[in-house]
N, C-alpha and C positions, 0 to 999 in steps of 0.2 A: 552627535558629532564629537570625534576626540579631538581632546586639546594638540593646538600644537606644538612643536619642540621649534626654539628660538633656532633661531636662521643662525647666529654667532653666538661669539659667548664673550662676554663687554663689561667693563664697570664703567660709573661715572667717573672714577679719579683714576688718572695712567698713573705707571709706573714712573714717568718722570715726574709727578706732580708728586707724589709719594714720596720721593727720592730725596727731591728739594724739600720738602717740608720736615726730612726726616735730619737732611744736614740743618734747616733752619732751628730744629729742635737741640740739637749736640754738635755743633761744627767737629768734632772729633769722633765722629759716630765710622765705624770700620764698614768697610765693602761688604763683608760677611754678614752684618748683619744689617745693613740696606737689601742686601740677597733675598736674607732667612727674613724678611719683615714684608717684603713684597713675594714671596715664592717665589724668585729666579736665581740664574745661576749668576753667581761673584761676573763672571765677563761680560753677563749681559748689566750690572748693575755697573759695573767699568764703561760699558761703552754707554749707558744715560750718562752716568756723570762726565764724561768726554763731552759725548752731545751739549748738556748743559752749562758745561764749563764753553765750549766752542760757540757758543749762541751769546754767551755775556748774563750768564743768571748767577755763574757764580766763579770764586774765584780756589785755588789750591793749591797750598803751600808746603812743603815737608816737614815736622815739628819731629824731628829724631825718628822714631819707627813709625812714625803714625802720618796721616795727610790731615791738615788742619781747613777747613773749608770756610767761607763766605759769601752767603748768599747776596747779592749785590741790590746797596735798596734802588727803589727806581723803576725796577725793571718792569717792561707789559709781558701784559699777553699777548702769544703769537698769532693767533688769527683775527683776523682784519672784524671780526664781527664783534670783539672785545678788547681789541687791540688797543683801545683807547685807555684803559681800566690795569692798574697796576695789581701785581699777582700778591703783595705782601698782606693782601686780605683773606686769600684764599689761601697763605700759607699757615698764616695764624689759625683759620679754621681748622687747617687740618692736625696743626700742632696740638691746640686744643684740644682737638676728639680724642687724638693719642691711640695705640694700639689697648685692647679692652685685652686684661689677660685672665684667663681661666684659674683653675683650681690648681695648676701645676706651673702657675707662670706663664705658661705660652699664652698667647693671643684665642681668645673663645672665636670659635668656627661655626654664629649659629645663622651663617650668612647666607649667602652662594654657596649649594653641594661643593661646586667644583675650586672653592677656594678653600674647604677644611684639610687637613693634614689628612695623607691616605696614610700613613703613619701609628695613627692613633687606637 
């Protein structure tokens, strides 16, 4: 019997969880490279951080050329089945792990095929 090929293709941590823990990590952390740090494009990491900012996780200020960010303490999680459980656990973890970077700087790809740089 061959194996079979996944139905989707899925991590356990979204991109907005990514996102938030990326501003948790550098409140001055730039779109471009919330982008290049999750593989999407700059508009799709503008409208998380909309989303996020519009939900109350965080807040965004203008500091001269740059957006100055704050993650808001307090905050839950949105589904009702952990909603009880504040996220600033789960943001420290993922601060923590950090992105692992390779022999050239960028982030080592020995993860998910579909998350390495086709690039390379």
């Amino acid at each position: 019997m061959e194996p079979m090929e996944p139905r989707t293709s899925w991590t356990f941590v979204t991109n907005h969880a990514r996102i938030l823990a990326m501003i948790q990590g550098d409140p001055e952390t730039r779109l471009r490279d919330m982008a290049e740090t999750c593989r999407i494009t700059e508009r799709a990491a503008q409208s998380i951080v909309t989303d996020l900012e519009s939900a109350g996780y965080l807040t965004r200020k203008r500091n001269g050329r740059r957006n100055h960010y704050e993650v808001k303490p307090g905050t839950l999680f949105r589904h009702p089945a952990e909603g009880h459980h504040g996220i600033a656990d789960l943001l420290q973890l993922l601060v923590d792990l950090g992105p692992r970077t390779g022999a050239a700087g960028k982030p080592a790809t020995d993860g998910d095929p579909r998350e390495r740089d086709p690039h390379s």
